[in-house]
C-alpha positions as CSV (number, residue, x, y, z in Angstrom):
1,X,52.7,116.5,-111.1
2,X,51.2,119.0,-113.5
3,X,52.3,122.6,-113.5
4,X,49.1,123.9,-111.8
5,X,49.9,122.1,-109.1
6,X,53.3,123.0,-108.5
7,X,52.7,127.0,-108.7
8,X,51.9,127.7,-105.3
9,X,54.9,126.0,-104.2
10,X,57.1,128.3,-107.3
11,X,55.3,131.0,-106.1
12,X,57.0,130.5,-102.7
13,X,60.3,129.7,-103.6
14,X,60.4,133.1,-105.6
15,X,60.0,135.3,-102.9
16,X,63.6,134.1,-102.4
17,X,65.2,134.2,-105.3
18,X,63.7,137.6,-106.2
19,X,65.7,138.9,-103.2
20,X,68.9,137.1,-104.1
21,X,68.4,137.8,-107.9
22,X,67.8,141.6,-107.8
23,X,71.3,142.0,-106.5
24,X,73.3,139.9,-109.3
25,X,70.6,142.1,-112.0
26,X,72.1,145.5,-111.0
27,X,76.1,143.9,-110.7
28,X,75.1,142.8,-114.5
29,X,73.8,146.4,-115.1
30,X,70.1,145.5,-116.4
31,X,67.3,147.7,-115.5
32,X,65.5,147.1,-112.4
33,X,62.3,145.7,-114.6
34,X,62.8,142.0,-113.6
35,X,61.2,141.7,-110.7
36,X,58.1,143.3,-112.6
37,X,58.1,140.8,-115.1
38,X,58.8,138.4,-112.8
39,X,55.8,139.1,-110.6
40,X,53.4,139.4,-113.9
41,X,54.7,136.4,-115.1
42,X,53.2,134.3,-111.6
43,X,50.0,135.5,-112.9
44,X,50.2,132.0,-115.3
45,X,47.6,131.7,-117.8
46,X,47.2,129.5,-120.3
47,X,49.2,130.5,-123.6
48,X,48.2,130.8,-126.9
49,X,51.8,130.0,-128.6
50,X,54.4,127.1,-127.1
51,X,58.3,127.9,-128.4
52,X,60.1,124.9,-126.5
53,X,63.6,125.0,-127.1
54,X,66.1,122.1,-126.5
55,X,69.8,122.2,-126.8
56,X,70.8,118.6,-127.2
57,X,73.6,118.1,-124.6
58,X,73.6,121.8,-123.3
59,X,74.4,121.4,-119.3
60,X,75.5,123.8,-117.7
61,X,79.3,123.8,-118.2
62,X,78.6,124.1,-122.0
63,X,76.1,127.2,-122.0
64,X,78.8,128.1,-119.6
65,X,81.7,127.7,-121.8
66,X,79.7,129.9,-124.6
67,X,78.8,132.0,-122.4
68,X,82.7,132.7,-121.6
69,X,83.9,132.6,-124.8
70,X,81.4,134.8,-127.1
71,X,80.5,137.3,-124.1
72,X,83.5,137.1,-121.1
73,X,82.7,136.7,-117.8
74,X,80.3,139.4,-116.8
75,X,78.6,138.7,-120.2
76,X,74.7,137.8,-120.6
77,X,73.2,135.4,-123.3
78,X,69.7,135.8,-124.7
79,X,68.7,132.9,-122.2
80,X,69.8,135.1,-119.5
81,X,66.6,137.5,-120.5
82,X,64.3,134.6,-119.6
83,X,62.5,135.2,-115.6
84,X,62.6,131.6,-114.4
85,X,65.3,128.9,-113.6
86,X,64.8,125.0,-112.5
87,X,66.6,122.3,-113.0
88,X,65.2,118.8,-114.0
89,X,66.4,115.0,-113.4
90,X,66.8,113.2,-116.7
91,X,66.9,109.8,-115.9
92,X,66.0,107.0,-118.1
93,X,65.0,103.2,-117.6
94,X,66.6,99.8,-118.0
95,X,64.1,97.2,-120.8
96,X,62.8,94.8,-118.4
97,X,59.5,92.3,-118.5
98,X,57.4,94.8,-116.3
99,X,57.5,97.5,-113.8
100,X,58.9,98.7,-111.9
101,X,62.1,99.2,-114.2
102,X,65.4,100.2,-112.7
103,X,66.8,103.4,-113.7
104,X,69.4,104.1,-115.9
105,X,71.4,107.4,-114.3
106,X,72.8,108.2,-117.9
107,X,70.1,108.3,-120.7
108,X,70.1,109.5,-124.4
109,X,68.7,111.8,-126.5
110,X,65.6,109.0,-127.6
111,X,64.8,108.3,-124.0
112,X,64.8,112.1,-122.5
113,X,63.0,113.4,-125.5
114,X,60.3,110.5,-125.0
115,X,60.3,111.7,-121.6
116,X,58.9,115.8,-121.9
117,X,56.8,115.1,-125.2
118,X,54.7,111.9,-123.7
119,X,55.2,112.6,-120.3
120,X,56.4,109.1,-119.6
121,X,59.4,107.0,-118.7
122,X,60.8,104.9,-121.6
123,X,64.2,103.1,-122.2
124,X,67.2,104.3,-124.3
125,X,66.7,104.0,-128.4
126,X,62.9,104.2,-127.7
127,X,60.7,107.2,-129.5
128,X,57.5,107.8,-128.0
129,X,56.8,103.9,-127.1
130,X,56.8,102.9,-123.2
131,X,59.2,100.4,-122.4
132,X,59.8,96.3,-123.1
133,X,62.0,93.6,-122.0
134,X,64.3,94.2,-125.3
135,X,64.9,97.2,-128.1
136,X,63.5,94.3,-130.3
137,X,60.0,94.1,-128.5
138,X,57.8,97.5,-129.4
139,X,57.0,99.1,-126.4
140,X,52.9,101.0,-126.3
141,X,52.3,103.7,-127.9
142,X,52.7,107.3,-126.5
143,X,50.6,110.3,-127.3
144,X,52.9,113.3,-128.1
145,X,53.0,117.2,-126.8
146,X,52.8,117.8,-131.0
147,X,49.6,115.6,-131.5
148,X,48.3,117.4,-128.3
149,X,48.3,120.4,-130.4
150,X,47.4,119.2,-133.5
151,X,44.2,117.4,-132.0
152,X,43.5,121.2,-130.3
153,X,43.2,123.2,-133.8
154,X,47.1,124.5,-133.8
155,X,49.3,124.5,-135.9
156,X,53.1,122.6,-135.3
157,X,56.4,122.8,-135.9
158,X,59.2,120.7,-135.7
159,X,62.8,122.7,-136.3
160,X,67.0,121.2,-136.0
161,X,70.0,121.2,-136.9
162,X,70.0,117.2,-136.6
163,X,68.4,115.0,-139.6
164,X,64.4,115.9,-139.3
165,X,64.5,112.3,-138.4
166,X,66.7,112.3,-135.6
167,X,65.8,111.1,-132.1
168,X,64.8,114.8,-130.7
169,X,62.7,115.9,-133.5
170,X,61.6,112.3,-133.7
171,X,59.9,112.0,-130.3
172,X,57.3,114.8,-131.3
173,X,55.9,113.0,-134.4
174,X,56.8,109.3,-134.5
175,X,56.3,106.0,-132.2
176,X,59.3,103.2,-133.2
177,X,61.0,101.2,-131.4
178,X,64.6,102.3,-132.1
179,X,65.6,105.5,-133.1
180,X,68.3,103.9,-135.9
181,X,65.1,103.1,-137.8
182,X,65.0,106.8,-139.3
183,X,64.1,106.0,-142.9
184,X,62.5,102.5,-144.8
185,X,65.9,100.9,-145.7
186,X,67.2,101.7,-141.6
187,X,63.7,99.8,-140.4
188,X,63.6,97.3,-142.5
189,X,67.5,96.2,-140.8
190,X,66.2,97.5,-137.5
191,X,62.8,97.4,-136.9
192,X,61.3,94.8,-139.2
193,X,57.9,94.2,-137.6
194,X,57.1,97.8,-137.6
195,X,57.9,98.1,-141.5
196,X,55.0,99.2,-143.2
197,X,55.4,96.3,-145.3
198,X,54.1,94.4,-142.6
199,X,51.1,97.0,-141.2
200,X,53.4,99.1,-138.9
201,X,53.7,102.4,-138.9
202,X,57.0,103.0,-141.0
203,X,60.3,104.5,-140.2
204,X,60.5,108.0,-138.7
205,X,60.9,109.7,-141.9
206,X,57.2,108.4,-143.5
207,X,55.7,108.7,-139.7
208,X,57.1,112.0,-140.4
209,X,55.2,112.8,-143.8
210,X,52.1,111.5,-142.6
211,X,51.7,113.4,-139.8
212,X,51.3,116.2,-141.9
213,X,53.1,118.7,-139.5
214,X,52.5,122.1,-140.7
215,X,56.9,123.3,-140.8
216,X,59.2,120.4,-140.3
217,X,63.0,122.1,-141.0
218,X,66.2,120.4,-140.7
219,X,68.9,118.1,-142.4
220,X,68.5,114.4,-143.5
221,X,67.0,114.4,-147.2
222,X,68.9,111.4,-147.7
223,X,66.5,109.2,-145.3
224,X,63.3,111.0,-147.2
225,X,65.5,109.8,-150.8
226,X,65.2,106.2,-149.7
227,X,62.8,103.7,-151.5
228,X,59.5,102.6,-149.8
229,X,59.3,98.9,-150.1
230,X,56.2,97.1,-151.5
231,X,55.1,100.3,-152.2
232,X,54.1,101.3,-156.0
233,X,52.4,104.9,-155.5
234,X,54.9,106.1,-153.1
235,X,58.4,105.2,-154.7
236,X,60.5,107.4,-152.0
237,X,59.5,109.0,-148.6
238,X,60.2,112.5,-150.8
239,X,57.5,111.4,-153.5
240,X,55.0,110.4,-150.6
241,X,55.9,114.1,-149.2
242,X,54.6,115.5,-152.8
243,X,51.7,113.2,-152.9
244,X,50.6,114.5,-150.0
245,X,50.8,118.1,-151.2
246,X,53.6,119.0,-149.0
247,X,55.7,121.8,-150.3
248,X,60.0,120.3,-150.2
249,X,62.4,123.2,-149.8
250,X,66.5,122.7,-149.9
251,X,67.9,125.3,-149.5
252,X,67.9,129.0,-148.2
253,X,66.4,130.7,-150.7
254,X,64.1,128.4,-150.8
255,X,63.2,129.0,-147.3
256,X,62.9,132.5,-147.5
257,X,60.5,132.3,-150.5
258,X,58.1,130.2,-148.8
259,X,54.8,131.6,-147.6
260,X,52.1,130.8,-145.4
261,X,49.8,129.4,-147.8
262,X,52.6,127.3,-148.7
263,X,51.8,124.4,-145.7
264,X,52.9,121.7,-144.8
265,X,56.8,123.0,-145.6
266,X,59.0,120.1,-145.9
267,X,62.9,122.0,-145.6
268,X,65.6,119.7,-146.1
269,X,68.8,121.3,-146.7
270,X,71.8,118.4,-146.5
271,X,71.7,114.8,-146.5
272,X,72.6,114.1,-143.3
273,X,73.3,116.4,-139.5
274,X,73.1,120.2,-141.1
275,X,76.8,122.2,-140.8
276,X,78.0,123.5,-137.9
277,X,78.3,127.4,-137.2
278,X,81.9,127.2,-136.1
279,X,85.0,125.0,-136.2
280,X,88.2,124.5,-134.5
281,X,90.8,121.6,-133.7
282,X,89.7,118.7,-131.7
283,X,91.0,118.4,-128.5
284,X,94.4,117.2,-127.9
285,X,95.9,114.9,-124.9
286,X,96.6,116.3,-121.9
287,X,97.4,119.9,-121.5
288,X,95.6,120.1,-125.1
289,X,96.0,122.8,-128.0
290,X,97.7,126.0,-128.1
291,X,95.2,128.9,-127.1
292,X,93.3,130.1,-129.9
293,X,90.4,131.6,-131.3
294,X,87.5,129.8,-132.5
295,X,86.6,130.2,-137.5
296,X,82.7,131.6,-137.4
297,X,82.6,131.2,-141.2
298,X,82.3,127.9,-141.3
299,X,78.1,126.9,-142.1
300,X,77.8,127.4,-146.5
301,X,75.5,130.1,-147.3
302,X,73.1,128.1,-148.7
303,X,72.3,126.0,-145.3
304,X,69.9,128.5,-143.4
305,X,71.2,129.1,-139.6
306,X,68.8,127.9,-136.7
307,X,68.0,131.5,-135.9
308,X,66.6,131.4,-139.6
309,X,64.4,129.1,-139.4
310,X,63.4,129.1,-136.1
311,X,62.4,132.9,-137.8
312,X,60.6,131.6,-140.4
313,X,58.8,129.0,-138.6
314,X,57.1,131.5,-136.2
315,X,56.1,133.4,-139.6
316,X,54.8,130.2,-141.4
317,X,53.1,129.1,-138.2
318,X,51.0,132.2,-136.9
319,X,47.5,132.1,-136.2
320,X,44.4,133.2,-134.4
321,X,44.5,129.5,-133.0
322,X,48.4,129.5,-132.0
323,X,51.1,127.1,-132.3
324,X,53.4,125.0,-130.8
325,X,56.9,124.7,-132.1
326,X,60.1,123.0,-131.0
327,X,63.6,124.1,-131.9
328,X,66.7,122.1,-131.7
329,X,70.4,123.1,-131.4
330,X,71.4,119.4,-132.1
331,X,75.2,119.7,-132.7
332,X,76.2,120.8,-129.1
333,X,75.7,117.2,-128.1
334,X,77.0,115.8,-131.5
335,X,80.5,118.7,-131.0
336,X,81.2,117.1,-127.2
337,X,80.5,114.0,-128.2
338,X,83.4,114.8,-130.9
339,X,85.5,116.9,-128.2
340,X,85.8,119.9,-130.4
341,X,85.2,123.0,-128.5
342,X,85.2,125.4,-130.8
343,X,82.1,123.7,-133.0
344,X,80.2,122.8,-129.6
345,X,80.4,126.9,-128.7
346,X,79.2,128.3,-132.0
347,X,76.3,126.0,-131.8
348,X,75.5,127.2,-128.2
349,X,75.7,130.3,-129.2
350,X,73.7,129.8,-132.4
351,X,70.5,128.2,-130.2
352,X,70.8,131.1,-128.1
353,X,70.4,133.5,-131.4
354,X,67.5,131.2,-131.7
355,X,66.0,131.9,-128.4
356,X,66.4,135.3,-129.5
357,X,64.4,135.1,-132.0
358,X,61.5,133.3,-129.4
359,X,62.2,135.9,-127.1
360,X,61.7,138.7,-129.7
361,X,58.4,136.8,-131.2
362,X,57.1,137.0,-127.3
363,X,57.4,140.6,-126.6
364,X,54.8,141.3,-129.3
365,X,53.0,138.0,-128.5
366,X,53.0,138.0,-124.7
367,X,50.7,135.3,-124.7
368,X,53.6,133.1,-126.0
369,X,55.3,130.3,-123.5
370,X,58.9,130.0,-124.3
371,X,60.4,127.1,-121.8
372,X,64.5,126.6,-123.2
373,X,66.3,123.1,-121.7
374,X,68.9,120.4,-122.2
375,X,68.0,116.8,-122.7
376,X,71.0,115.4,-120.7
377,X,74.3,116.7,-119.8
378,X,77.3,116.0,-121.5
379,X,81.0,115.7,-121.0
380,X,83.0,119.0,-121.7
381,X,83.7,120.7,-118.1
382,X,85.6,124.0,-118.3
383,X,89.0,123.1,-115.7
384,X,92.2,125.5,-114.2
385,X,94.5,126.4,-117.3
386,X,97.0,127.1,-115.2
387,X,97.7,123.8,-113.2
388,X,100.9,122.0,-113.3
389,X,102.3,118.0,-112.9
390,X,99.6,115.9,-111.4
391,X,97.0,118.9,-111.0
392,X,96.7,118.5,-115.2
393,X,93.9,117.2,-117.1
394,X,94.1,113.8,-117.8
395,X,91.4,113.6,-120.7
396,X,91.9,115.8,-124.1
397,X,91.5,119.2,-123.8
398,X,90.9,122.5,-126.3
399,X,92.3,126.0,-125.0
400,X,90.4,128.7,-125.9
401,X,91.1,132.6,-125.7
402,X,87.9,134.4,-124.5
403,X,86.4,137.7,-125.2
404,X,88.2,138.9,-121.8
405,X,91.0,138.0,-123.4
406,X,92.0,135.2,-121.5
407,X,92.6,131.0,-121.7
408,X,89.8,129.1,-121.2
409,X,90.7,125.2,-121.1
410,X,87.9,122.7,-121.8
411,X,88.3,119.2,-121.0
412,X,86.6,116.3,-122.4
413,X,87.2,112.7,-120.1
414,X,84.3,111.0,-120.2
415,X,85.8,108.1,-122.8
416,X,89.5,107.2,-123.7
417,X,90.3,105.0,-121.0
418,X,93.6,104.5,-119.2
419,X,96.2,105.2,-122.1
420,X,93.6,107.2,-124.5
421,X,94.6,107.4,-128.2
422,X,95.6,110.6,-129.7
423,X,92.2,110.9,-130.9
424,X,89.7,111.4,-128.9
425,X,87.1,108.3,-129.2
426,X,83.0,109.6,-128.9
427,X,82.9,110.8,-125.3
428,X,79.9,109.8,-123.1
429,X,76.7,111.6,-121.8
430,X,76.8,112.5,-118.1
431,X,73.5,112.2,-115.3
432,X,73.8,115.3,-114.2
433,X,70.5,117.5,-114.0
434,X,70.0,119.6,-116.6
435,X,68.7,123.7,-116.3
436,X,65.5,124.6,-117.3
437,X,64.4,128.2,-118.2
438,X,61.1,129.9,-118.8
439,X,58.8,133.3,-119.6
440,X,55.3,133.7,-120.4
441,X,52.2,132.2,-119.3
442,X,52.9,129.4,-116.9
443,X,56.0,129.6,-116.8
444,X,56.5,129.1,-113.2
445,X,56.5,125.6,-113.6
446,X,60.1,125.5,-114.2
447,X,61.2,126.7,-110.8
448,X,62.4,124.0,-108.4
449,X,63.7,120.6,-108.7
450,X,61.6,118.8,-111.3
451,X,61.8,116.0,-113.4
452,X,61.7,116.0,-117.6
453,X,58.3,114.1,-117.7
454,X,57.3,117.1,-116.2
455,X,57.3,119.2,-119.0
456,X,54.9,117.4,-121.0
457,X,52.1,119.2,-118.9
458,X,53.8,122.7,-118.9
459,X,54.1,122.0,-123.1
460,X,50.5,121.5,-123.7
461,X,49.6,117.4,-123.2
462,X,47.4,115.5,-121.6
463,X,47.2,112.6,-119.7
464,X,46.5,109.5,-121.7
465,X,44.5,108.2,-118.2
């Protein structure tokens, strides 16, 4: 169901929550400008500029938890500024030989990404392919939000904190059928018939290059350092980046020198997942770590934060024809997964610096669509800290003291099983839906209960039939 569709139906359901909302704006102290923007914002439109921001992981117990911990419990985040709320199934599918495919209640980061930029269902692993019988088999080919945009005269961007190649960023401007094969040594293990040794289309990371995508900003030089086989032109995926005439920054500096005429900008800036904001002990058994606040110090200077080049994007990118751009905040998934608390919070907190930024970008640009979401949900759930005997978690927990001053205990039980080691093994994506928020033109398709392949209209593509 496309957006246009749905509006009447968000239209109604706002008269209600405008009522309930006003209330909890005053409590929070805003000014009473929401409901204006609210209503102007029903008037939909069709946007010049698309800002889609996605933080990996990011259900609600973990914007939640940042929200706690950086701003106490009457605080508001930069997402909070943003008009319209939903919240969106994420579901995945299980391979099989034809449809219809049984769903999978707990999908990853390959299958939900494939999901809102192609607008289609696919299996686990899978980037922008439909689904097969087997991870082995390539599934078809799925046109992408990005190459929507491209196709229309704009110019894209693809930003993380993730390798570039990664399944998130890899969804917008690759088609493979695992997301493991992120450069030419990974496919040729993985994905050997889609080598381009054989006529395929190459790993992520060349898929990457030769899409020509105007900003592409992240981590993973390492997968752009590896050789191309068979090829004699084109030794690495960074020399086919040059041939092509795109400029490679690593650094911050480098960032911040770059200008517009300087397009496509290739940024990689560490050889693998970029550094995260914060750190902090992983969670402990039981009961779990002392309370204790959270080291913000911890991403090197030289390693540009996401609000920095989420920033520069948006400069690189303007133009009378618009843009579309998506942002990741990777490591909030990659910090639960990893049941440390403290580096899952500073990177919530960092995408919402990011959104921020967007937000900022849109009051001058009110012809901007910003839509901010999760991909799935993930495992840390904030519990009691003050619970005793058989009331105690039973997973590992991190206890954290907030800005009100006070414990907040996050728990992580989603892997471990019955007598968990002392440390805590990867811990497992939930099925939970996920929130969705949105501001600016059309932004009203958000409200409701939607599903992720919804978003693919709201973002700009168009159905393949």
């Amino acid at each position: 169901m496309t957006p246009s569709k749905r509006l009447p139906f968000a239209a109604a359901a706002l008269g209600a929550s405008v009522v309930l909302g006003l209330g909890a704006t005053w409590a929070l102290g805003d000014q009473p400008t929401s409901t204006a923007k609210t209503r102007a914002a029903l008037d939909g439109g069709k946007p010049k500029n698309i800002i889609y921001l996605l933080g990996d992981g990011m259900g609600t117990q973990e914007i939640t938890a940042a929200r706690y911990y950086r701003h106490g419990a009457a605080g508001r985040m930069n997402v909070d500024r943003l008009p319209f709320t939903g919240f969106q199934t994420t579901w995945s599918i299980k391979p099989g030989p034809a449809a219809p495919y049984k769903p999978d209640y707990d999908p990853d980061s390959a299958s939900t990404g494939t999901m809102w930029a192609t607008g289609a269902k696919t299996i686990d692993e899978r980037i922008s392919q439909g689904p097969s019988a087997s991870l082995e088999e390539p599934g078809e080919k799925l046109p992408t939000v990005l190459e929507a945009a491209q196709k229309a005269g704009k110019r894209t961007g693809n930003v993380t904190t993730a390798e570039v190649t990664d399944a998130t960023p890899a969804v917008l401007d690759s088609h493979i059928s695992q997301r493991g094969c992120q450069g030419p040594a990974d496919a040729t293990r993985l994905c050997p018939t889609e080598t381009t040794q054989v006529g395929g289309p190459g790993s992520i990371a060349e898929q990457t290059v030769k899409h020509d995508v105007d900003v592409v900003l992240g981590g993973g030089r390492a997968r752009f350092q590896q050789a191309i086989p068979g090829s004699r032109r084109d030794k690495t995926v960074e020399q086919l980046a040059r041939n092509r005439g795109q400029l490679e920054v690593t650094d911050a500096a480098g960032l911040a020198s770059a200008r517009r005429r300087d397009r496509p900008v290739l940024g990689l800036f560490t050889p693998g997942t970029m550094t995260t904001e914060w750190n902090g002990p992983t969670a402990t058994r039981g009961d779990g770590t002392p309370p204790q606040r959270c080291a913000e110090d911890h991403r090197p200077a030289n390693e540009p934060s996401l609000a920095d080049m989420t920033s520069k994007a948006i400069d690189l990118l303007r133009n009378r024809k618009g843009f579309f751009l998506q942002v990741e905040g990777a490591s909030i998934d990659k910090q639960d997964h990893a049941a440390n608390a403290c580096a899952q919070i500073g990177e919530t907190v960092a995408f919402d610096d990011a959104i921020g930024v967007a937000l900022d970008y849109q009051q001058q640009h009110p012809d901007t669509l910003i839509v901010v979401t999760a991909d799935h949900a993930h495992t840390s759930e904030i519990v009691a800290e003050d619970t005793s005997g058989t009331g105690n978690p039973t997973g590992y927990s991190n206890n954290l003291t907030t800005a009100d001053d006070q414990t907040l205990r996050i728990t992580y039980g989603t892997a471990g099983g019955r007598d968990p080691a002392d440390t805590p093994p990867s811990q497992q994506h939930t099925g939970s839906v996920v929130p969705v928020w949105g501001g600016g033109p059309g932004a009203a398709g958000v409200l409701g209960t939607t599903d992720h392949t919804d978003l693919f209209g709201l973002l700009g593509g168009k159905p393949s039939r």
